[in-house]
N, C-alpha and C positions, 0 to 999 in steps of 0.2 A: 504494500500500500504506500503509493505515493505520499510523503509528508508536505504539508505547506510553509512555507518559505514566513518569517512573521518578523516583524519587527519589535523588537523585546520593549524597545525606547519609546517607542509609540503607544504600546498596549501598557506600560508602568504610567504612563501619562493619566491614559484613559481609567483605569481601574480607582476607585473611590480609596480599597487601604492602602496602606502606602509599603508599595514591594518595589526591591532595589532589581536593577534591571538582571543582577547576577540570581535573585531570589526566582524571578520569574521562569526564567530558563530548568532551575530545578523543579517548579512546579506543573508548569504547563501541560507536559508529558510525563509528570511524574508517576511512580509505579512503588517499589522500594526503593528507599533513604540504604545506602552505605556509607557508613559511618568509623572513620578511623579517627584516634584522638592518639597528637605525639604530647612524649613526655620526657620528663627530666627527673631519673634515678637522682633520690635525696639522704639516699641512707642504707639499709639491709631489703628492706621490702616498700620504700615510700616513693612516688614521683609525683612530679608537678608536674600538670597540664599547661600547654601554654599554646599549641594549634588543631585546628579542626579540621578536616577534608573531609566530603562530604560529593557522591554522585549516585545519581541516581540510575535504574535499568534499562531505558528506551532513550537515555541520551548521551553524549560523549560529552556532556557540560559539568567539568567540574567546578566545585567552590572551594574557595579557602581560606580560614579566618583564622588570623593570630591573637590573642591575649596576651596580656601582659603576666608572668607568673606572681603570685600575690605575695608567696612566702621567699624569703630571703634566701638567695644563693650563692654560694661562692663564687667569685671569678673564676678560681680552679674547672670547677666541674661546668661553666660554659665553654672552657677551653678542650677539656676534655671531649666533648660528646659537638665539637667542630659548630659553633652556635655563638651567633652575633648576639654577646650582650647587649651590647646600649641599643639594639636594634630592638630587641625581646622589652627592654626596660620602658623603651619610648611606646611601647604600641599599646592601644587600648584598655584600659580593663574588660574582661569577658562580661560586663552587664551591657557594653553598648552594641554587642553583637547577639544579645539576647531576644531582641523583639522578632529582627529579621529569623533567627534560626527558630523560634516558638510560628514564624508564619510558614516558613519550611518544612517545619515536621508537622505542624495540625494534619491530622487525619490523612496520614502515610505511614506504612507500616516503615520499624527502621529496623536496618540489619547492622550487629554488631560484631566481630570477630571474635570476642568471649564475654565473660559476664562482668569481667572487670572491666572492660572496655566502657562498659554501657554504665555500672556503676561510677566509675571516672566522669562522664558525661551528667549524671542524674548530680552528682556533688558539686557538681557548677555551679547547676541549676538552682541546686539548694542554698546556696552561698549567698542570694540575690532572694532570696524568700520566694523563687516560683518553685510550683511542686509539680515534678517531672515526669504525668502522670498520662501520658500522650497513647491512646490507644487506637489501632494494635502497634503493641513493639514485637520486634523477636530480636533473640540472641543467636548467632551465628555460631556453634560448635563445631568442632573437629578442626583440624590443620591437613590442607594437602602435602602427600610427601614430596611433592616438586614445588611445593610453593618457594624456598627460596631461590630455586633453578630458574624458575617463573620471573621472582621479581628482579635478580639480575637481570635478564634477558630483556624487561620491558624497563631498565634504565638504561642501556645499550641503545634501545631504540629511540628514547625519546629525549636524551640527552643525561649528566652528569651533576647534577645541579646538589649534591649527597650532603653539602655542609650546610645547605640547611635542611635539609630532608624531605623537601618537597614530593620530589621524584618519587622517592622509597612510599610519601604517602597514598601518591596518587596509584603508582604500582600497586600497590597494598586493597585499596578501597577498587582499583580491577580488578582485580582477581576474585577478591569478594563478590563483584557482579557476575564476573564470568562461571565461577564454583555454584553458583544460589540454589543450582539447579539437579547441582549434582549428586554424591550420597552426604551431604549431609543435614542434621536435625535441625530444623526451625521450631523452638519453640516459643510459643506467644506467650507474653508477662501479663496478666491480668491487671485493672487497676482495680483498687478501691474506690466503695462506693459510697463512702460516708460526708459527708458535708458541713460547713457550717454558715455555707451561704444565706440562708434562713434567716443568722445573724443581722444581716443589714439588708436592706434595700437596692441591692446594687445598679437595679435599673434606672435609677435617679443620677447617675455618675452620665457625662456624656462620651462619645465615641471619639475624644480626641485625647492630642498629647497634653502630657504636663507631668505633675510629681505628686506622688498619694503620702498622707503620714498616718502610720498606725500611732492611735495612742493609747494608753491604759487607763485603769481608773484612778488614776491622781493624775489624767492629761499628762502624762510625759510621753513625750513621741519615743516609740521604743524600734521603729523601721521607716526608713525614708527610700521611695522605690520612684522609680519613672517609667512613661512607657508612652508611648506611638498611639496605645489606645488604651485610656485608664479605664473603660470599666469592663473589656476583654481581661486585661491586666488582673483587675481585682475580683473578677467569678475565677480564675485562673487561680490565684491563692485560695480562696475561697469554697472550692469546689474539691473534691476528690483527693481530700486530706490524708498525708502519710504521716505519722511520727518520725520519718528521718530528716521531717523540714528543719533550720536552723531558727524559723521562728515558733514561737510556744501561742498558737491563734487564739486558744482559749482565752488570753489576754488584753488582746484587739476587744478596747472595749467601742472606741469610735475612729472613723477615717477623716479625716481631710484631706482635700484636692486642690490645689492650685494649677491651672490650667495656663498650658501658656504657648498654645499657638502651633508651636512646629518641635521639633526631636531636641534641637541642638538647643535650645535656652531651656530644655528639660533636664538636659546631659548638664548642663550650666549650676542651676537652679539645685538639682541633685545632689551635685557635690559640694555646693559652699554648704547647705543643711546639714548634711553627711558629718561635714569637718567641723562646724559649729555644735550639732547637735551631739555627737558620739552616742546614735542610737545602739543601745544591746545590741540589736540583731542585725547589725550592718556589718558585715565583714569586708568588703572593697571598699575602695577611696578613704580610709580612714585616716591611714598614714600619711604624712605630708613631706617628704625628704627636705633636705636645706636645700634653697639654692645656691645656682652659680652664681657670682658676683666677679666683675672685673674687676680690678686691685692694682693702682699705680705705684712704682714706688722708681729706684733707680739701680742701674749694677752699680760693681766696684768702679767701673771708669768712671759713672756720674751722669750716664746715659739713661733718660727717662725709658722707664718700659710697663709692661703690661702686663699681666698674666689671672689666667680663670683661678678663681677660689671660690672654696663654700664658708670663708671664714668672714664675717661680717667686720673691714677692717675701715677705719675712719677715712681715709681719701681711696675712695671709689667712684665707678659709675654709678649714677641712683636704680640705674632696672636690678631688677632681680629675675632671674631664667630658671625654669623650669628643665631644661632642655639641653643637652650639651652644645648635641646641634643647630639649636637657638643661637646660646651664646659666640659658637664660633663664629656662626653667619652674622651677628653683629660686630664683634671683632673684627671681623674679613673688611664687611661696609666701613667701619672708622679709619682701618688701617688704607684702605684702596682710596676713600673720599679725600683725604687726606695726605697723603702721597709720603705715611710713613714706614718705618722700615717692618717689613713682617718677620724678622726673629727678634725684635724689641717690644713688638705688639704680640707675642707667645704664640705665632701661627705658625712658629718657624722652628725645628732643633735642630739645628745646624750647628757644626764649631766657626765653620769661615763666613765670608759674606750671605746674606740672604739671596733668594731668585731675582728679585730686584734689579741685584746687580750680575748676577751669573746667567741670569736666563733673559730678563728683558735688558743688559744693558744700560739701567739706572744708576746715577751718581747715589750713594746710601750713606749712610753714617758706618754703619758696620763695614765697611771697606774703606773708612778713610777720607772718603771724598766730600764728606761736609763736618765741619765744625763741629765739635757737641754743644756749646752754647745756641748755635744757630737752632742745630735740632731740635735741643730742648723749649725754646722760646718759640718755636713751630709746635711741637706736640702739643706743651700748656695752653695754647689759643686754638690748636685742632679740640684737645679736652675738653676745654670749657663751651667750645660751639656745640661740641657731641653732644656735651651733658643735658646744654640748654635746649635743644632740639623737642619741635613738637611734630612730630609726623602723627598727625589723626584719620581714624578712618571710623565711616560708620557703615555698619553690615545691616541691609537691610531684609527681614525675613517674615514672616507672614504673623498676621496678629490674631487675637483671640477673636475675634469677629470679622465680618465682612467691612468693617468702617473702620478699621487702626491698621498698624502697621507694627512688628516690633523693631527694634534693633540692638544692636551690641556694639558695643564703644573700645577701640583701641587706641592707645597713646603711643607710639615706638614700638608696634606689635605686641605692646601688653593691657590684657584687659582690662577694663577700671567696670564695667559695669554694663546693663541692657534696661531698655525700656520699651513703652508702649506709647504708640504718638497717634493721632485720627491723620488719616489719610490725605485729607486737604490742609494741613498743615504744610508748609515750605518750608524746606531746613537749606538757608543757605550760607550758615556758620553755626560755628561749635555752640554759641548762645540759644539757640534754638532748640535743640536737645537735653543740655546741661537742668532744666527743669520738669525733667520726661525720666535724667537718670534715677536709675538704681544704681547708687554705687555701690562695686563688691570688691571684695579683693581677688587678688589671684594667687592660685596654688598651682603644685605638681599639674593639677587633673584638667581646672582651667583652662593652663597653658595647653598642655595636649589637647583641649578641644578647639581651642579658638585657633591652632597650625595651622586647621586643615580648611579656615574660612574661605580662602583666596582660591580655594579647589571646587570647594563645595557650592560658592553662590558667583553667581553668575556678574561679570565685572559691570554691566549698567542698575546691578543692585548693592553696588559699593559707592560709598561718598568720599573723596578723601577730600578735608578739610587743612592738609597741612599750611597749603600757603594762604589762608581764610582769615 
């Protein structure tokens, strides 16, 4: 049977929930979910999850979603097992890839390679207070005796790609499609059928985004959750109750909702609560690392320089990073705006001249060719311009009604805050918004979500206000 040719971008447009055009591709023709989950050995019997692979039987479309690992690992043991720390450290928490993969498995049976597998994936789920109770599941038993003759074979063909293990997953999660059929046992996991939706009223929640808080009966918020659709979200805790959830529901004595339009000032909203409130039951975003801060000071020659620290030390830049690779990329911008040397601005570990002068042919300091007084009395005026610098921008993205608008406010690529403005309002400086803000601070989580703004929304729903 001939298949029709479709446009995934087209139909994500058209469809009312909101499925990523990678989501759709797995649904469309979906049949069985194969489900591989990589991990990171933490001890005698312990790992950390940290990527998903995920294909289904009637398509050649895979998915694949990394999370950040939540518990503390050695540098060692990511060097060991060939694995891009700061890459692993930068990437999402597994709560923002949670809505998309809860739209993925609705009503698909999933196939797992054993029962640990599947348990690994149900403790995600649980970490985030959704209950992982998705029917039919099945677990996937037995091992081929050629399976790993198999999955060499289909990393041969489709290339090498082993240090991060891509390859090995997707091989893995084929072969599972290809075996489905063969001798081994499928069998279905039952859910539970107990409830305490009863508890609330849940059909009074509407079918949009924003962030839910459980509270108990002395009102302390004890789970701060988000979601795409709060009150899919909240029958979903609510319904089909296991004792392995991380939340105790018997104690949800009432909810609140704060609605706020679109995913990302959910994802926003989420985590300042998260950090402020230290709900019992929130196990992600809790933690807040230091950040990076730039730190001026001078070498033994007397030459001004630069370098990243997490040490909060009095003559600095005022941002503070989230982000290694933040910070360098601001580093990069001062040092190149500026025309100073990059092994004096720490971009550089070199013992002789910087590129500057070896590769582009520049007169530098570090090779002699200008003054250090000169230099220095150029750096302190390049610093002090940097410091004072306002580069604003404002992100504009869909509001809680048909008459607003939200947005989210950056200063130097760091967040200060989001609001809600009506629509025929004209923003044509910073004044215009400044009593629309919410201001917030920013963290670790912030940071990583407001990165990915300049990707995610589209550049005639960006304002930049720098020279305003």
């Amino acid at each position: 049977m001939q298949r029709l040719a479709i446009d995934y971008s087209i139909l994500a447009a058209a469809i009312p929930t909101v499925f990523s055009v990678r989501a759709l591709k797995l649904l469309i023709f979906a049949h069985m979910i194969f489900i591989y989950l990589q991990t990171i050995p933490t001890g005698k019997k312990g790992v950390i999850p940290y990527r998903l692979t995920l294909k289904n039987d009637d398509s050649l479309e895979t998915a694949t979603f990394t999370f950040r690992p939540e518990s503390v690992i050695p540098k060692k043991t990511y060097e060991q097992h060939h694995l891009d720390r700061l890459e692993l450290l930068a990437a999402p928490p597994f709560c923002d890839s949670a809505d998309e993969l809860i739209e993925i498995f609705q009503n698909n049976p999933l196939v797992f390679s054993d029962a640990k597998q599947f348990q690994l994936l149900k403790s995600q789920f649980r970490t985030i207070g959704y209950n992982f109770n998705l029917n039919p599941k099945y677990l996937f038993y037995g091992v081929a005796k050629d399976k790993p003759n198999a999955i060499d074979a289909y990393i041969q063909r489709h290339g090498n790609d082993v240090m991060h293990g891509l390859v090995y997953a997707e091989a893995y999660v084929e072969l599972m499609r290809i075996y489905h059929n063969e001798s081994f046992e499928l069998q279905q996991v039952a859910a539970p059928t107990s409830s305490l939706s009863a508890n609330f009223e849940l059909s009074t929640y509407k079918m949009a985004p924003g962030v839910y808080y459980f509270l108990n009966e002395s009102k302390e918020v004890i789970y701060v959750g988000k979601a795409k659709n709060i009150r899919k979200r909240l029958q979903s805790h609510f319904s089909k109750q296991t004792k392995a959830s991380t939340i105790d529901y018997p104690k949800v004595k009432s909810i609140n909702v704060e609605y706020s339009g679109n995913d990302i000032l959910a994802q926003l909203i989420e985590s300042a609560n998260i950090k402020v409130l230290k709900p019992i039951y929130n196990t992600q975003q809790v933690a807040d690392p230091a950040p990076y801060i730039i730190n001026k000071s001078k070498t033994a020659k007397g030459i001004s320089k630069l370098q990243i620290t997490r040490k909060d030390i009095k003559d600095n830049m005022p941002e503070r990073y989230f982000n290694r690779l933040s910070v360098k990329q601001s580093l990069d911008n001062f040092c190149s705006d500026y025309d100073l040397c990059r092994k004096h601005c720490g971009l550089e570990n070199v013992k002789g001249p910087c590129s500057n002068y070896t590769v582009k042919n520049n007169p530098c300091v570090c090779a002699g060719d200008e003054s250090i007084a000169h230099y220095n009395k150029r750096f302190e005026l390049a610093f002090y311009n940097f410091g004072n610098r306002k580069a604003r921008k404002i992100y504009k993205l869909k509001g809680r009604n048909k008459t607003e608008d939200a947005f989210i406010y950056l200063v130097n690529g760091i967040y200060e805050g989001y609001g809600f403005i009506d629509k025929d309002v004209t923003i044509s400086n910073v004044n215009d918004i400044l009593g629309h803000l919410i201001v917030q601070s920013t963290n670790y989580d912030t940071s990583r979500i407001v990165s990915g703004l300049d990707k995610s929304i589209s550049p005639e729903h960006v304002l930049d206000l720098s020279g305003v």
